[in-house]
C-alpha positions in Angstrom: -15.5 14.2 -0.3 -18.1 16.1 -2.6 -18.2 17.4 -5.8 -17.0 20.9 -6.4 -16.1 21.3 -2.4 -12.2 22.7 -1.6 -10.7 20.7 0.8 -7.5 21.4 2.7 -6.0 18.3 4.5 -3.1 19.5 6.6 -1.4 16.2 6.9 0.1 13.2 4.3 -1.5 12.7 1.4 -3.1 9.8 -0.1 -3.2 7.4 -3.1 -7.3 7.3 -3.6 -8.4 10.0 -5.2 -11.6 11.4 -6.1 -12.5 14.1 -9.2 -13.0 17.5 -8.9 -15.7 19.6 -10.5 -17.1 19.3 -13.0 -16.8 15.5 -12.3 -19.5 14.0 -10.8 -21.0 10.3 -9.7 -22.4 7.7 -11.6 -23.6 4.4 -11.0 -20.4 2.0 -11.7 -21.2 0.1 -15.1 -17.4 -0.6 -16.1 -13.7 -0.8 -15.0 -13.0 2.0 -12.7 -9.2 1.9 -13.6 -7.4 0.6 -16.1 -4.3 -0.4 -14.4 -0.6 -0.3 -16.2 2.1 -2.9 -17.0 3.6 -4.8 -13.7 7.1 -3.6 -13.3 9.8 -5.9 -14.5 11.9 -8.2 -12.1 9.2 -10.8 -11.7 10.3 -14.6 -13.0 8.4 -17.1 -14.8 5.6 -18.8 -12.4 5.8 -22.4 -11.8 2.9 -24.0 -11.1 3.8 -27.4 -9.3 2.5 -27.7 -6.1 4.8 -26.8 -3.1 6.3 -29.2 -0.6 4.6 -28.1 2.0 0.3 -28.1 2.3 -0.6 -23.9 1.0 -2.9 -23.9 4.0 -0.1 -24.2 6.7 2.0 -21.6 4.4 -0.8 -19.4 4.9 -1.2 -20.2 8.8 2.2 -19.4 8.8 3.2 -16.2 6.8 -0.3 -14.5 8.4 1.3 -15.3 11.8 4.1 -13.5 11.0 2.3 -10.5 9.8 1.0 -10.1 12.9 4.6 -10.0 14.4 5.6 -7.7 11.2 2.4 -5.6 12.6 3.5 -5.1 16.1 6.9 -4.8 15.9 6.5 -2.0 13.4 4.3 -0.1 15.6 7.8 0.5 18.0 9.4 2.2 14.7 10.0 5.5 13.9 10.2 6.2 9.7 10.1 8.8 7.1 7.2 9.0 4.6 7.2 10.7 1.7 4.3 11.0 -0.8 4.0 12.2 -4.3 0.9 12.3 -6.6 0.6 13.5 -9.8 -1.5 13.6 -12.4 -0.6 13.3 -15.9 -0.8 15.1 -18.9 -1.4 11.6 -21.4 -0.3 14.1 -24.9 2.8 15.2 -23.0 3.4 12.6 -20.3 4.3 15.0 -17.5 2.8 15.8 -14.8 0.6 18.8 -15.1 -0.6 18.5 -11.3 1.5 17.2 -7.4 1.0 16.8 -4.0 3.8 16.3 -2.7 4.3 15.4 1.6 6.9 14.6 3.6 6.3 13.5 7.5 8.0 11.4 10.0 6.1 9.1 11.8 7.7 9.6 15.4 7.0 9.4 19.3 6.9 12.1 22.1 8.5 11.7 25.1 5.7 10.1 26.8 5.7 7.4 24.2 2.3 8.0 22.6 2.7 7.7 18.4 1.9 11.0 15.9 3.4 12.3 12.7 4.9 15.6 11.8 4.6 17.2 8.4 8.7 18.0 7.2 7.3 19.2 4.1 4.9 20.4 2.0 5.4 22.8 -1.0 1.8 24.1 -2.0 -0.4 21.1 -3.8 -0.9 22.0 -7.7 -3.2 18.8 -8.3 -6.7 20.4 -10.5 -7.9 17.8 -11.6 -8.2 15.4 -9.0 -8.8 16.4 -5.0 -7.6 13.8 -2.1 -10.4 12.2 0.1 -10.5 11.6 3.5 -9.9 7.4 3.0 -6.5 9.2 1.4 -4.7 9.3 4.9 -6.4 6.1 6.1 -4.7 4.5 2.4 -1.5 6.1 2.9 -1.0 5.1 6.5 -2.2 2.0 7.1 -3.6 0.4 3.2 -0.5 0.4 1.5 1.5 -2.1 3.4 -1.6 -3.9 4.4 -0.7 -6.5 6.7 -2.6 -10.0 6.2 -2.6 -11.1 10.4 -3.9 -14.1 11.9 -6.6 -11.9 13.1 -7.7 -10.5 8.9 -6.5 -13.5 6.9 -9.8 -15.5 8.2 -11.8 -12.8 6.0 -10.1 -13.6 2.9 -10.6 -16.3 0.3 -6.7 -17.1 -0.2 -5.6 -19.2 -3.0 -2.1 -20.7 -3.9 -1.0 -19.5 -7.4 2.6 -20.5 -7.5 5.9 -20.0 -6.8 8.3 -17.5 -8.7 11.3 -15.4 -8.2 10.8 -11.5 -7.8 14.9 -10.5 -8.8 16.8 -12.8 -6.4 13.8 -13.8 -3.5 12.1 -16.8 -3.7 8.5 -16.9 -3.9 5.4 -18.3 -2.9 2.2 -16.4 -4.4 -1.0 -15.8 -3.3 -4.1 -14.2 -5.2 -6.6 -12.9 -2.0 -9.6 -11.3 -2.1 -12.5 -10.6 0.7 -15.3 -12.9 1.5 -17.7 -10.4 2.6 -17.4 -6.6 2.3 -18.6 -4.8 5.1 -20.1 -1.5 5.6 -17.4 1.4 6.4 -14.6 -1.1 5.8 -11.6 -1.8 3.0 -10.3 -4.5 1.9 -7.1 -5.8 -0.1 -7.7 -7.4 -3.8 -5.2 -8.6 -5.3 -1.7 -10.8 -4.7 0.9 -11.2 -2.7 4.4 -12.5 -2.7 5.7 -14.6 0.4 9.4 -15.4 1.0 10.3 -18.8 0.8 12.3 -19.3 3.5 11.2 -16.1 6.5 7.4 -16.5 5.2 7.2 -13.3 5.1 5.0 -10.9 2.3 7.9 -9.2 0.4 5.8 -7.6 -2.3 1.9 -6.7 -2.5 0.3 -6.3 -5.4 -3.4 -5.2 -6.2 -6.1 -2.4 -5.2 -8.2 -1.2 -2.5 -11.7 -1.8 -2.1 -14.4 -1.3 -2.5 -15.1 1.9 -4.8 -17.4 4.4 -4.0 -19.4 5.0 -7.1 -22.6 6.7 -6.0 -23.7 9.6 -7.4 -21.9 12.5 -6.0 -19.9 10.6 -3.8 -17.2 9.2 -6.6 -13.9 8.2 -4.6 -11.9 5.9 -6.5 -8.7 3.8 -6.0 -5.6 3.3 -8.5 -4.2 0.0 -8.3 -0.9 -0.2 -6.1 2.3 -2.2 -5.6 4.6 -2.3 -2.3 7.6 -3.7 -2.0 9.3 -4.3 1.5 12.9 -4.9 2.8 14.6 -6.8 5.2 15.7 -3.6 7.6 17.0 -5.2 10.3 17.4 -8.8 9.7 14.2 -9.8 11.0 11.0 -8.4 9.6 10.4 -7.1 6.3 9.0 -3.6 6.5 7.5 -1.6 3.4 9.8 0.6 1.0 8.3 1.4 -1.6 4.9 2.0 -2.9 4.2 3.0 -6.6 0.3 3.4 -7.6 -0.8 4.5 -11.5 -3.9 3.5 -13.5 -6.2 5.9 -15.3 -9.2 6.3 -13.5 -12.6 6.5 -15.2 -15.1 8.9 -13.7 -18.4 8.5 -14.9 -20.8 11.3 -15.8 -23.8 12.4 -14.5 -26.5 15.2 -13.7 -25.5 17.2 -16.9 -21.7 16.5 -15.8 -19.4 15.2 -18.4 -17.3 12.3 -17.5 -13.5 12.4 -17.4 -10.5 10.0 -17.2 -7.5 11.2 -15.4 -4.3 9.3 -15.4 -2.8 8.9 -11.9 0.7 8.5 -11.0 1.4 7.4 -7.0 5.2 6.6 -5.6 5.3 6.6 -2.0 8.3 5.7 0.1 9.4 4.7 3.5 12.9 5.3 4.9 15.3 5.7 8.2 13.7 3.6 10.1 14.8 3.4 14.0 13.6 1.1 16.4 12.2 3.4 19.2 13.4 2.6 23.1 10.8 1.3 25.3 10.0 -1.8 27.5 7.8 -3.6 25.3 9.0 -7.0 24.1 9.2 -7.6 20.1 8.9 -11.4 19.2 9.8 -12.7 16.5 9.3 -16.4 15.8 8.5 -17.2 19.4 11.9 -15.6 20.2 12.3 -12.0 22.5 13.9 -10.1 19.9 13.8 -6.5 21.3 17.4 -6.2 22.3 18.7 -7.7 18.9 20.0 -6.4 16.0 19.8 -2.6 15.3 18.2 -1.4 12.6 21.0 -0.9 9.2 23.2 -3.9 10.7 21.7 -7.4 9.8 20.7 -8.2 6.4 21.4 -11.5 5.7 19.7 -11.3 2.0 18.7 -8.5 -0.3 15.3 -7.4 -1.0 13.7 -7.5 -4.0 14.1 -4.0 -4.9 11.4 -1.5 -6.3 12.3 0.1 -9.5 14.1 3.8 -9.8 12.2 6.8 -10.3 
């Protein structure tokens, strides 16, 4: 996305956002965000070791992501997207995109999304970039598979209580950053007993600070429920920070306050012959999605 260009993207909108004219690009020399307060619900950490070595927690919760990963691809969901940007002397919104699509198959089995909704976008400030869809599709629930987790430095913080789950937390971050690709920096919150990520909790990166190419990223959180007794899938996703654009070639600069909420519903296992495993175990013809639950997510807070 480029300064001062008009950009129509007929599909869901994203969380990264990049400014509008008369922003434009500087070299990055500070914070690009300043993030917000974490929401409550999160318990004090304790820092004893756990009983088990972190590195085989780690084996273990990525392998599971990678079952999380393919199972949810035989899902069909609702996703709905709003963001605003807010007006810091009133704290309203003065700006919204707001998109609704379900994420559904056609009758020859092959995955796509349908826009339910989309009232006319009012955002001014700010303008959605093309890593937007590839953020609100894919980044916000970013799984950490067997296959990604080897790219990550991964290091055992501690274990706490996010409202009634049991914790184990990791801080991650990416070894090496590679051209054209994005990355998850921040933390993550793994169930005790499933292994599982439950609640993710940082930013994606890296930034794009050169001049006249500006896209920047707000930092997130997701939080994911236990839908049908087996794997936790994501919920909720709320993103705010105010973003610092940085002047340049007789631009001014400009901060604009961000606020992201994103959420994930109905979700309905989709009919077909492929085999979901779970643990080592066929589970494709097991519970139905609303019926299991043996324990209750930690939940996101109301808005």
């Amino acid at each position: 996305m480029r300064n001062g260009c008009s950009i129509t993207i007929a599909a869901v909108a994203g969380l990264t956002l990049a400014a509008v004219a008369p922003i434009a690009a500087h070299a990055q020399d500070k914070d690009t965000f300043t993030p917000m307060a974490m929401d409550s619900g999160f318990g004090r950490m304790d820092l004893n070791p756990p009983a088990i070595p972190p590195e085989q927690i780690i084996k273990q919760f990525s392998a599971k992501e990678s079952e999380y990963q393919q199972a949810l691809s035989h899902y069909t969901y609702r996703r709905t997207a709003k963001v605003q940007t807010i007006d810091d002397d009133t704290n309203k919104p003065d700006g919204e995109y707001y998109e609704v699509d379900d994420v559904v198959f056609d009758p020859n089995g092959a995955r796509s999304e349908k826009v339910v909704f989309a009232p006319q976008n009012t955002l001014n400030r700010v303008m959605m970039t093309p890593s937007d869809l590839q953020d609100i599709q894919h980044g916000y629930s970013f799984p950490l598979t067997t296959e990604e987790i080897s790219q990550y430095d991964v290091k055992y913080v501690g274990r706490q209580k996010v409202d009634e789950v049991d914790c184990y937390v990791f801080d991650v971050s990416p070894k090496t950053i590679e051209k054209k690709k994005r990355y998850l920096l921040g933390r993550v919150w793994v169930d005790q007993t499933d292994l599982q990520i439950v609640v993710t909790n940082g930013r994606i990166v890296p930034d794009d600070t050169r001049k006249g190419n500006e896209d920047l990223h707000p930092p997130f959180m997701t939080w994911r429920e236990q839908v049908d007794g087996h794997f936790w899938f994501p919920v909720y996703t709320k993103g705010e920070g105010i973003l610092h654009f940085s002047g340049g070639h007789g631009y001014l600069a400009q901060d604009v306050h961000i606020r992201d909420i994103v959420k994930y519903s109905d979700y309905k296992r989709f009919g077909s012959t492929t085999k979901i495993i779970y643990d080592g175990q066929d589970i494709t013809n097991q519970n139905q999605p609303g019926q299991a639950q043996p324990k209750q997510p930690a939940p996101p807070p109301k808005q």
